[in-house]
PALO-899030 format. One record per atom (N, C-alpha, C, O, CB): residue in three letters; x, y, z. Coordinates in steps of 0.2 Angstrom, whole numbers, plus 2048, in hexadecimal, padded with zeros to 3 digits. Glycine has a CB too. Example, Ala and Ser with C-alpha at 12.3 -4.5 7.8 and 13.67 -1.06 7.14 Angstrom:
# residues 2
ALA8427E4827
ALA83E7EA827
ALA8427F0827
ALA8477EF82A
ALA8397EA82D
SER8407F5823
SER8447FB824
SER840800827
SER843806828
SER8467FD81D
This chain:
# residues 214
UNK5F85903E1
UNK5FC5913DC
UNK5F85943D6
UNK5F25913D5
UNK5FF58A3D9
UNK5FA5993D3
UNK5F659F3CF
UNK5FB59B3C8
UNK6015993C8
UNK5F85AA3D2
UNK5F659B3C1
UNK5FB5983B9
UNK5F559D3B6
UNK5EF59D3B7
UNK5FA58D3B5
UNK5F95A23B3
UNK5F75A63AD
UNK5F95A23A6
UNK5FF5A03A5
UNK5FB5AC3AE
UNK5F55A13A4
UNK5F459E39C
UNK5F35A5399
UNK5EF5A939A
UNK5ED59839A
UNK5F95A5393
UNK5F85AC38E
UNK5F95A7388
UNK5FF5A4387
UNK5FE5B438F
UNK5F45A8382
UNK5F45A637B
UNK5F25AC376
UNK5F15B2377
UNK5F05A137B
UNK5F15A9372
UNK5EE5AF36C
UNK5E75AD36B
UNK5E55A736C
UNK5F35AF363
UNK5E35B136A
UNK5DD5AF367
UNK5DA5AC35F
UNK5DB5B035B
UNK5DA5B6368
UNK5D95A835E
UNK5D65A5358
UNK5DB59F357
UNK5D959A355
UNK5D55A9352
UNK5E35A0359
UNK5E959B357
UNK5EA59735D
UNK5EB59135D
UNK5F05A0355
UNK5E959C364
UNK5E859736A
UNK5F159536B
UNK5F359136F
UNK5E258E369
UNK5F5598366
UNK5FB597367
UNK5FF59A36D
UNK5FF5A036C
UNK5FE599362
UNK601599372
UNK60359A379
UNK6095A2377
UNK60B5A4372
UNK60859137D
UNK60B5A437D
UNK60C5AC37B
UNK6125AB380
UNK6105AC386
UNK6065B337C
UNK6195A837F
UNK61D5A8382
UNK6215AD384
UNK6205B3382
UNK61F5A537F
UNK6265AC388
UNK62B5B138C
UNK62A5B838C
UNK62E5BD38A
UNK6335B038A
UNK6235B838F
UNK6205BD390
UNK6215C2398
UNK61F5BF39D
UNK61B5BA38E
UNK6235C8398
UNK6225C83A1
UNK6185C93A3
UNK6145CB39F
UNK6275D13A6
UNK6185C73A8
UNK6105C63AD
UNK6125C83B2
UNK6175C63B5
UNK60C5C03AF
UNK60E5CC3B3
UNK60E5D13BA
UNK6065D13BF
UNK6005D33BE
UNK60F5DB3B6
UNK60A5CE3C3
UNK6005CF3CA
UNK6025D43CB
UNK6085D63CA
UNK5FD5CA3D2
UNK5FE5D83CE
UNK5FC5DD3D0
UNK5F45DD3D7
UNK5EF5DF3D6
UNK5FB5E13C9
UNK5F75DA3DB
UNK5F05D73E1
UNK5EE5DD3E3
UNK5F15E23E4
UNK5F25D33E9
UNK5E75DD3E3
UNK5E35E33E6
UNK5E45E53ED
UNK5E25EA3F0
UNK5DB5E23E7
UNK5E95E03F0
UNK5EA5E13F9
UNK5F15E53FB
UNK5F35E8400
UNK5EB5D93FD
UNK5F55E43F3
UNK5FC5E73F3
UNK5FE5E83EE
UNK6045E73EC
UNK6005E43F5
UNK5F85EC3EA
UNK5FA5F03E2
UNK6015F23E2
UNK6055F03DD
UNK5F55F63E1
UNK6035F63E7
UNK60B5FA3E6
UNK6115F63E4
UNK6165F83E1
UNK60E5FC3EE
UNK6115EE3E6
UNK6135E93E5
UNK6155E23E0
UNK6165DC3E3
UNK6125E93E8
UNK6155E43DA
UNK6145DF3D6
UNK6175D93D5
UNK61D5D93D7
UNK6145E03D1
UNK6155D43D4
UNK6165CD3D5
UNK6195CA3CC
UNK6155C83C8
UNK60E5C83DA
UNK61F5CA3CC
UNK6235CA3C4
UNK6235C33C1
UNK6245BF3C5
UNK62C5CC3C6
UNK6215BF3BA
UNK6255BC3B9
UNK6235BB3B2
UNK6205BF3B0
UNK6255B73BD
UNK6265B53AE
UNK6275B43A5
UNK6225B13A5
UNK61F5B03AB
UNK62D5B03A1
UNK61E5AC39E
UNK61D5A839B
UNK6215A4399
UNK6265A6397
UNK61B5A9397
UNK62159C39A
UNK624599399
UNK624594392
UNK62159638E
UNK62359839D
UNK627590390
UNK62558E38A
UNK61F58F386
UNK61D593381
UNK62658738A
UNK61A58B38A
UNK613589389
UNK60E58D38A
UNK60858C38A
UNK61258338B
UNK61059638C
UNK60B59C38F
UNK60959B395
UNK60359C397
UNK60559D38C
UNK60F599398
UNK60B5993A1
UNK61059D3A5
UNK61659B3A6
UNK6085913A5
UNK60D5A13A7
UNK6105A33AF
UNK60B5A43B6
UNK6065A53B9
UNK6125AB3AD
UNK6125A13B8
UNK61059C3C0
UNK6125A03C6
UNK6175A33C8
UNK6155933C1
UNK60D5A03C9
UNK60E5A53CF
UNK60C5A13D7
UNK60659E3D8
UNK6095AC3CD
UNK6125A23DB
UNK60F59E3E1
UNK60D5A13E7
UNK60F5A13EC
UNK61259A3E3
UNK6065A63E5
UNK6025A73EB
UNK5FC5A43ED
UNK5FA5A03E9
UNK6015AD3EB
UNK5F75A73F4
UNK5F25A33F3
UNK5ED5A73EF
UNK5EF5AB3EA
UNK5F05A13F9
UNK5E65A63F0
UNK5E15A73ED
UNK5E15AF3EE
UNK5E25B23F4
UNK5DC5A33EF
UNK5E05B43E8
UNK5DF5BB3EA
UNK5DC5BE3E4
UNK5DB5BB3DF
UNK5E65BF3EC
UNK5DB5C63E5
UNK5D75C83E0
UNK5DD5CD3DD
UNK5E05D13E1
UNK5CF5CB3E3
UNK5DD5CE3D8
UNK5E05D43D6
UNK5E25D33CE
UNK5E05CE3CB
UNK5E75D53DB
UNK5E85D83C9
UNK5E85DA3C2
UNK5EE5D53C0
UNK5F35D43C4
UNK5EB5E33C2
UNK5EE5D33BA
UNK5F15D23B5
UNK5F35D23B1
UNK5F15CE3AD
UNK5F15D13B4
UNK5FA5D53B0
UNK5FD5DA3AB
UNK6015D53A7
UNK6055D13AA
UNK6015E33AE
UNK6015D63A2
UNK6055D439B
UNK6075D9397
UNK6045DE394
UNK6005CF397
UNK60E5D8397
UNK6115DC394
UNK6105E5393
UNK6115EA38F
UNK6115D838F
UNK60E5E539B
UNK60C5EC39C
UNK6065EF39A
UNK6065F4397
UNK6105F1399
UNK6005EA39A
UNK5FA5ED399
UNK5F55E539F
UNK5F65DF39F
UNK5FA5ED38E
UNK5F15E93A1
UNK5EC5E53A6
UNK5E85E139F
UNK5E65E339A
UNK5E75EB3AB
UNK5E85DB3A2
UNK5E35D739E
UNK5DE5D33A2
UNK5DA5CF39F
UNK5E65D239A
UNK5DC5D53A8
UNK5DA5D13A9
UNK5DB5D23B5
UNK5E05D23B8
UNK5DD5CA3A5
UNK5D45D43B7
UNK5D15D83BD
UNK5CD5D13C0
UNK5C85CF3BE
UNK5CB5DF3BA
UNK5D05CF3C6
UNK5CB5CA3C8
UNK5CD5C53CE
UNK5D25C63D1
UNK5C95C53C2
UNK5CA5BF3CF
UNK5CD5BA3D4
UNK5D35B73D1
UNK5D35B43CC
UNK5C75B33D6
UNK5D85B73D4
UNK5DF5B43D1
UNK5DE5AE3D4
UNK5DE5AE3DA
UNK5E75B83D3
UNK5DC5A73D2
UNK5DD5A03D5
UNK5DE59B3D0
UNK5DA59C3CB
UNK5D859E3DA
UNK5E25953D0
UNK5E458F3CD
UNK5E45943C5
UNK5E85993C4
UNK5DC5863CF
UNK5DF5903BE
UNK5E45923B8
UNK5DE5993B7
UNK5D859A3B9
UNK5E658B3B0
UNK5E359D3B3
UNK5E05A33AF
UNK5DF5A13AA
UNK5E359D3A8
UNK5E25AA3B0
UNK5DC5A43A7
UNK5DC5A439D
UNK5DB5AB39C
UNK5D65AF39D
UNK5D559E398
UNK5E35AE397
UNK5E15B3395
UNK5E35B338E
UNK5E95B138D
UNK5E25B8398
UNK5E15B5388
UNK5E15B5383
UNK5E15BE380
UNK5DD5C2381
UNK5DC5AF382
UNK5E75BF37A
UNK5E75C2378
UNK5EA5C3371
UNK5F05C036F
UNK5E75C537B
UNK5E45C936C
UNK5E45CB365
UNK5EB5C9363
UNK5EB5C735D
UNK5E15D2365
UNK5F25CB366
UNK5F65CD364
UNK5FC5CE366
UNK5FA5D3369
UNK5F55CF361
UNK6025CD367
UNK6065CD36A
UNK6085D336E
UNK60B5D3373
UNK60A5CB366
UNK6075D936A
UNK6065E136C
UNK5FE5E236B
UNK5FC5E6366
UNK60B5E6367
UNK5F95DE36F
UNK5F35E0370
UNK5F35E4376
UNK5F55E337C
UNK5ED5DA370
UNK5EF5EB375
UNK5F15F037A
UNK5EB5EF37E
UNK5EC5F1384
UNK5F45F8378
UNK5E45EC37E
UNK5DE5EB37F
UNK5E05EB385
UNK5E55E8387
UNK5DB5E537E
UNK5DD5F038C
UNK5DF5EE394
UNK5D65F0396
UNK5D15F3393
UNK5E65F5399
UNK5D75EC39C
UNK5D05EE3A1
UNK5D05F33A2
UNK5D45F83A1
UNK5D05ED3A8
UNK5CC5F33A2
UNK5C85FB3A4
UNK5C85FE3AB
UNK5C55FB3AF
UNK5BE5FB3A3
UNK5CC6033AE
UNK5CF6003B6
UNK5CD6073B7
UNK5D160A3BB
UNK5D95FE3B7
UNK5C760B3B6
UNK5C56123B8
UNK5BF6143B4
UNK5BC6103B0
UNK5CB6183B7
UNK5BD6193B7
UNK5B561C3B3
UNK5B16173B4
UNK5B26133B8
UNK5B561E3AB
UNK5AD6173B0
UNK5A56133AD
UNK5A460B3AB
UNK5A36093A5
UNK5A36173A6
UNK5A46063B0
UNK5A46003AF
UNK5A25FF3A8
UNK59C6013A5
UNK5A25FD3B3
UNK5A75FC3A5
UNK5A55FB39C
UNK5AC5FF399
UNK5B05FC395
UNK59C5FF399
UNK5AD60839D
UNK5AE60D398
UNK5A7613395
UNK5A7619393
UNK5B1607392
UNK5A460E397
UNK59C613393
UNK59D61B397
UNK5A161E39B
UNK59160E397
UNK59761C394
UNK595624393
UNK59662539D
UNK5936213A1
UNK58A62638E
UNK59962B3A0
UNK59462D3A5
UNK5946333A4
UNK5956383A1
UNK59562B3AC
UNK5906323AA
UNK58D63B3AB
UNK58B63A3B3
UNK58C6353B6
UNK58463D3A6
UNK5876433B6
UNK5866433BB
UNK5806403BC
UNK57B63F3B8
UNK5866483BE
UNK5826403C3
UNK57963D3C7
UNK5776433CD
UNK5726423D1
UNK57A6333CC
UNK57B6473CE
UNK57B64E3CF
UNK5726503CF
UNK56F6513CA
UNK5806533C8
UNK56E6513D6
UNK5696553D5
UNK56765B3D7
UNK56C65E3D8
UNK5666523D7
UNK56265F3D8
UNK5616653DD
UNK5646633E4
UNK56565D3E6
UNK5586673DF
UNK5676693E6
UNK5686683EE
UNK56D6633F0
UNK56F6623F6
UNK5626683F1
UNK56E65F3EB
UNK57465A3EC
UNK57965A3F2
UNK57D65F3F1
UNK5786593E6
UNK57A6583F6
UNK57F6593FC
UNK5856563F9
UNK5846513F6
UNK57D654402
UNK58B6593F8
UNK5916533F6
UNK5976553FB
UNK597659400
UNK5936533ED
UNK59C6533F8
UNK5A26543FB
UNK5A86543F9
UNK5A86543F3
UNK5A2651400
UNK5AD6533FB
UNK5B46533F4
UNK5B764F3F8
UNK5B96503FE
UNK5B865C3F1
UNK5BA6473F3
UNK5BD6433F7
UNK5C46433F3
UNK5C46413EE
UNK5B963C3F6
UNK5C96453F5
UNK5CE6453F4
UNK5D563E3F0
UNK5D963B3F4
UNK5CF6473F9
UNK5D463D3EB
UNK5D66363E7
UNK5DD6373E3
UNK5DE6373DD
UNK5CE6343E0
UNK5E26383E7
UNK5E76373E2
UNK5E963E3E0
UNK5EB6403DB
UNK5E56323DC
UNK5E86433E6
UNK5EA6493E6
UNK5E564E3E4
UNK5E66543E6
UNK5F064A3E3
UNK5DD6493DF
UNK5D964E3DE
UNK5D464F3E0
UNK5D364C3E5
UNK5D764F3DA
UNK5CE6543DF
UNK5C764F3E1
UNK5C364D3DB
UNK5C364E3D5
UNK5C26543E6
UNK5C06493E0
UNK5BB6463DE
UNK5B46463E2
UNK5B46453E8
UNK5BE6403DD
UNK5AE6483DF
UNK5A96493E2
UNK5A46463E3
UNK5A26423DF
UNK5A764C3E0
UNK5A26453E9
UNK59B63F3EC
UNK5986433ED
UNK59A6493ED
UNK59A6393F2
UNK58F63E3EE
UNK58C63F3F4
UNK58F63F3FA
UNK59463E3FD
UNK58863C3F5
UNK5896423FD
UNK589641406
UNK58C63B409
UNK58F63A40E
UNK58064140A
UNK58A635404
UNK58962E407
UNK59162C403
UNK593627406
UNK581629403
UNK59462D400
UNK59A62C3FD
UNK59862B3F5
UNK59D62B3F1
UNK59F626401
UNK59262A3F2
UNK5926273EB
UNK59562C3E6
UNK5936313E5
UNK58B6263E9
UNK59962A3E4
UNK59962E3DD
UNK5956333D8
UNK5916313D4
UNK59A62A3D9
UNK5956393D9
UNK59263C3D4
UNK59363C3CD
UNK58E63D3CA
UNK5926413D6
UNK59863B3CB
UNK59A6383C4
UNK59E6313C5
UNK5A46313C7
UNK59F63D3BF
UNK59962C3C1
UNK59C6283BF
UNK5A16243BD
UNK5A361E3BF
UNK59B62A3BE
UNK5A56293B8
UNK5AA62A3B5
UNK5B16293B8
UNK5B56263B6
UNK5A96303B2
UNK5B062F3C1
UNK5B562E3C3
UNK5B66293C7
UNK5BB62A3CA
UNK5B56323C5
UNK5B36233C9
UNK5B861B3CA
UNK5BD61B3CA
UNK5C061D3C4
UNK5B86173C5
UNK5C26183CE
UNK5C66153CD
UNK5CA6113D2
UNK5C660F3D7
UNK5CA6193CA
UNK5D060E3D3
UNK5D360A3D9
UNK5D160D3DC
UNK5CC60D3DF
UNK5DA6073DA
UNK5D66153DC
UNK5D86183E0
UNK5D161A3E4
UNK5D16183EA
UNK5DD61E3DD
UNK5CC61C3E2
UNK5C661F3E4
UNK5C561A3E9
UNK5C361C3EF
UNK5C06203DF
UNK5C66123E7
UNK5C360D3EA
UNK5C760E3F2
UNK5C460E3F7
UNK5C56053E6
UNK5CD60F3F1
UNK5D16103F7
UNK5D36153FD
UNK5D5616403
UNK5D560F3F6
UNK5CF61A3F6
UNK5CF6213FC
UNK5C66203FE
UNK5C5623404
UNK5D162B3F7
UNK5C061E3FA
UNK5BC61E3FE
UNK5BA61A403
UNK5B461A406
UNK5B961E3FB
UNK5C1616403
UNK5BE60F40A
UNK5C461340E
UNK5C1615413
UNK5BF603408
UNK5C961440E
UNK5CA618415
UNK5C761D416
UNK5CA61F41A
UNK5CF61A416
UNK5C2622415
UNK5BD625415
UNK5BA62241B
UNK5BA624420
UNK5BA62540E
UNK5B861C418
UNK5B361841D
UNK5B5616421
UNK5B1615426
UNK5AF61441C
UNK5BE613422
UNK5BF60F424
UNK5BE609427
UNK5BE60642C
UNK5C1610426
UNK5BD60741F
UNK5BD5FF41D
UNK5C35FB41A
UNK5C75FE416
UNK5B65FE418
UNK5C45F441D
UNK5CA5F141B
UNK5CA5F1413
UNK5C55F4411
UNK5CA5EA41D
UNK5CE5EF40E
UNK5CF5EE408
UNK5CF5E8407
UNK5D25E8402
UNK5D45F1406
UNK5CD5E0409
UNK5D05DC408
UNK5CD5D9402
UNK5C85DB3FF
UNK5CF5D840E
UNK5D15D33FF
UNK5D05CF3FB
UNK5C95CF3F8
UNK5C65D03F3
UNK5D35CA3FE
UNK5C65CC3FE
UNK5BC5CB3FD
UNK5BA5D13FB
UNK5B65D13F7
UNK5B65C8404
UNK5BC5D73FE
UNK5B95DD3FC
UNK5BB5DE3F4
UNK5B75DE3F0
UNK5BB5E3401
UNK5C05DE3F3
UNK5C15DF3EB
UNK5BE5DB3E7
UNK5BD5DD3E2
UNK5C75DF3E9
UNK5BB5D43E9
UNK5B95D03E5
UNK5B25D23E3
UNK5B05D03DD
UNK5BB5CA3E8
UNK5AE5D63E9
UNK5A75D83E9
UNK5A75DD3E5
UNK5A35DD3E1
UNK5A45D93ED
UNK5AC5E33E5
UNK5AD5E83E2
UNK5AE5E63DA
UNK5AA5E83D6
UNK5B25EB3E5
UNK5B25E43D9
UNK5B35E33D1
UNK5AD5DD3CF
UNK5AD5DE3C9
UNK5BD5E03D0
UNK5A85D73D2
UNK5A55D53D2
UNK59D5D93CE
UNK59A5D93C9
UNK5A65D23D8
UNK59E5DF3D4
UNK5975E43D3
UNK5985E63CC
UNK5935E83C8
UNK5965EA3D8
UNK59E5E73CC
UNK5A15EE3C5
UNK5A05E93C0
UNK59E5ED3BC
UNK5AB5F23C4
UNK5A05E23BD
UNK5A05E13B8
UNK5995DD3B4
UNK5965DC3AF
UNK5A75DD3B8
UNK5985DC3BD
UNK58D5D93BB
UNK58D5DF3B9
UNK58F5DF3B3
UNK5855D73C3
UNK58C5E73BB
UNK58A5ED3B7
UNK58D5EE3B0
UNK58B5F33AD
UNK58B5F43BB
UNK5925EA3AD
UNK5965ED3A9
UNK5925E93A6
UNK58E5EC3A2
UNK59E5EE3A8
UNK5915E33A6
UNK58D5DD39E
UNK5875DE3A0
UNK5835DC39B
UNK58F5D139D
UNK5835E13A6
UNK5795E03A5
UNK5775E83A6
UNK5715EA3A6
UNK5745D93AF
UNK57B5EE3A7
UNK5795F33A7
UNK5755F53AD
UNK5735FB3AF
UNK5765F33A2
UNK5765EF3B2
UNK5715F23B7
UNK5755F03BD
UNK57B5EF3BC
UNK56A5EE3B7
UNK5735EE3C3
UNK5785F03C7
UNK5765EA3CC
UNK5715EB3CE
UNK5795F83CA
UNK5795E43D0
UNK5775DD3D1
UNK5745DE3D8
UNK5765E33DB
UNK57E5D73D0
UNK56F5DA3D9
UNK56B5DD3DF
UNK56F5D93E4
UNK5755D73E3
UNK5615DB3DE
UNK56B5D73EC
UNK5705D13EF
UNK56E5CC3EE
UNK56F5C83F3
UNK5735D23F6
UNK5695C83EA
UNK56A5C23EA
UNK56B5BF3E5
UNK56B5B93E4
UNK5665BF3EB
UNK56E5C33E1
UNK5725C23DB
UNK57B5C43DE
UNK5805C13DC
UNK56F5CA3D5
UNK57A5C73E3
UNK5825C73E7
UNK5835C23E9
UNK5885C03E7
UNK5845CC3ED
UNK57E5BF3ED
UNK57F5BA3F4
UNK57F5B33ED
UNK5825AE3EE
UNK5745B93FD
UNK57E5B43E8
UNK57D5AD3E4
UNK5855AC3E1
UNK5895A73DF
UNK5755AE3DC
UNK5865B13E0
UNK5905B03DB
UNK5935B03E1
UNK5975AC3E0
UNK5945B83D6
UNK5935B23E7
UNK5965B23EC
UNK5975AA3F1
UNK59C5A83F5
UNK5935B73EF
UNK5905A83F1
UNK5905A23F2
UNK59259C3EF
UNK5945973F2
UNK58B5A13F2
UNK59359E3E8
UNK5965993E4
UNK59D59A3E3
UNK5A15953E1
UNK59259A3DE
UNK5A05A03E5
UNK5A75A23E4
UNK5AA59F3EC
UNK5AF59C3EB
UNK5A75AB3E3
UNK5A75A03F1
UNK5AC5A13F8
UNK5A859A3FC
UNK5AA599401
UNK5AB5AA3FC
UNK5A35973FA
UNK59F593400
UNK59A596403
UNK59B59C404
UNK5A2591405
UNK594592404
UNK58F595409
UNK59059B40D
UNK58E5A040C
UNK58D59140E
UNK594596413
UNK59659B417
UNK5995A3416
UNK5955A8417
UNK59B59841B
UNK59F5A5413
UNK5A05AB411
UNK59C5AD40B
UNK59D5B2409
UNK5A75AC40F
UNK5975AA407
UNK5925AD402
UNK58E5B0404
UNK58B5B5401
UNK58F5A83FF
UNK58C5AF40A
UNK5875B140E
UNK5865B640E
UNK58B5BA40D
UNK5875AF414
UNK57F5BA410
UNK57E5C2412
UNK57F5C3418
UNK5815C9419
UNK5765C5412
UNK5805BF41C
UNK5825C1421
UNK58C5C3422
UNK58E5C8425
UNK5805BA425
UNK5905C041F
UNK5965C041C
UNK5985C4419
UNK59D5C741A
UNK5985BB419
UNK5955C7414
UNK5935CD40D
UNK5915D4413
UNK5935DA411
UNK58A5CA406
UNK58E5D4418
UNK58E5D741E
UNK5925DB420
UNK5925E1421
UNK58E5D3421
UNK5965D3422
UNK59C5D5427
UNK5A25DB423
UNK5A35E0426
UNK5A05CC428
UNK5A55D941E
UNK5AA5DB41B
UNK5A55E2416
UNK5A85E4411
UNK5AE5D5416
UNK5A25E4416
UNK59D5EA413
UNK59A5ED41C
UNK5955F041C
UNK5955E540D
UNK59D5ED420
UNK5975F0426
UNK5955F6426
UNK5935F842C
UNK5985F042C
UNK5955F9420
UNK59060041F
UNK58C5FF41A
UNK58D601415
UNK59360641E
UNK5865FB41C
UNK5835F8416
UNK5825F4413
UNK57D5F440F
UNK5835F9414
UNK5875EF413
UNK5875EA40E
UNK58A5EB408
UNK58E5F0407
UNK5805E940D
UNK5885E6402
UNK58D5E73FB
UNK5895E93F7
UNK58A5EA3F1
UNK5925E03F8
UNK5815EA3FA
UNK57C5EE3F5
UNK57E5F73F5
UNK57D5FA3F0
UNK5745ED3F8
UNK5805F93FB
UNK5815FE3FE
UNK5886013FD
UNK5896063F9
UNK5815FD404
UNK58C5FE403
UNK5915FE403
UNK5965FD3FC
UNK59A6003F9
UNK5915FB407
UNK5945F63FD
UNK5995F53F3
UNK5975F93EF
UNK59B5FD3EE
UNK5965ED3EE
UNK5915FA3EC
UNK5915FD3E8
UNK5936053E8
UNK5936093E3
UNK58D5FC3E6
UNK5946053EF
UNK59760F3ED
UNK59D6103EE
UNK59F6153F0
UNK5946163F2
UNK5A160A3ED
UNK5A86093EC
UNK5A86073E7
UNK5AD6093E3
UNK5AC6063F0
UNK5A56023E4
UNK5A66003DC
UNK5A46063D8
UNK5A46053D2
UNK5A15FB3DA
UNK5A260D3DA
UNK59F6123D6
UNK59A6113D2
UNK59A6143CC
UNK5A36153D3
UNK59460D3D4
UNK58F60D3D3
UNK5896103D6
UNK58B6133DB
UNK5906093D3
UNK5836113D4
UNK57E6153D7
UNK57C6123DD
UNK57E60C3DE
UNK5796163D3
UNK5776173E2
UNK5736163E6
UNK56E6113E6
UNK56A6143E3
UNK57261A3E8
UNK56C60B3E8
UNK5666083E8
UNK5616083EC
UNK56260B3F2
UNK5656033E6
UNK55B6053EA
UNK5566063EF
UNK5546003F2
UNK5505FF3F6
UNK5506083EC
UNK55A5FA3EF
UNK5575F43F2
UNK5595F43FB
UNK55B5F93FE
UNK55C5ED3ED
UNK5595EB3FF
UNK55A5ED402
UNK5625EC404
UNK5665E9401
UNK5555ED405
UNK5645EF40A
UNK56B5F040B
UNK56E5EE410
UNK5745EE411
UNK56E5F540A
């Protein structure tokens, strides 16, 4: 059972008969509808999943959907949404484009979009779902739940430290999020098998190439 809590910020006064909309990373096409109730809650009965939370037509909130959320906003018509494309944060990008660069033109939503050889992003900037979905069938890799959770996991450690989370900084939120067992590198493995979520994840999260290991 999924409870979105929506209030106002500073007043903490609850934000009634409101619509909430899920939006699951497994079945974006399909949104999952409902109000606030007296007291700012809307109740949803699925299991545990990762995916968007729109209020009143604007995303507030990208993440593990389980037991209560808290989301709080400026104002009844606060138009504040996630940042759901480009440069985790929003920040500046640019290329990473060198001599002799190998790339290629991945096709995202009718356009292109340019990698490397290896699929990474040469800008930045261009991020988004859609990339996420056309670069894993690309690879053909599943989309599942855990995968999104690593993905949007990696995008937001780079969005607050600027830097980009190595894997024992993966294997540590993962362990604590899912249990030993699926925390594990071995597990993080499994659902990444080109590489891992140093590798793999990050060049679906449109993040750079590292040197750690993978």
């Amino acid at each position: 059972m999924l409870r979105i809590h929506v209030s106002m910020k500073f007043t903490n006064q609850p934000v009634k008969r409101t619509p909430v909309a899920l939006y699951l990373d497994t079945r974006p096409e399909h949104p999952i509808e409902s109000t606030t109730d007296r007291v700012g809650v809307a109740v949803f009965d699925i299991p545990v999943a990762s995916g968007k939370v729109v209020i009143n037509g604007a995303a507030r909130f990208h993440g593990r959907l389980e037991g209560d959320v808290e989301i709080q906003l400026w104002s009844p018509t606060d138009s504040g949404t996630v940042v759901e494309h480009g440069t985790p944060g929003g920040g500046e990008s640019g290329s990473i484009a060198y001599p002799d660069m190998q790339t290629r033109a991945l096709k995202v939503n009718g356009h292109e979009v340019q990698t490397d050889s290896e699929g990474y992003l040469v800008n930045m900037g261009d991020w988004s779902e859609d990339f996420v979905r056309a670069q894993a069938a690309y690879e053909e890799l599943e989309l599942s739940d855990e995968v999104w959770q690593v993905i949007r996991f990696l995008r937001d450690f780079y969005e607050r430290r600027q830097v980009q989370a190595n894997v024992r900084e993966i294997i540590k939120h993962f362990r604590n999020v899912w249990g030993p067992e699926l925390g594990s590198n071995h597990y993080l493995h499994t659902i990444f098998p080109h590489g891992g979520p140093q590798k793999q994840g990050n060049r679906l999260a449109g993040l750079l190439r590292t040197k750690g290991e993978h």
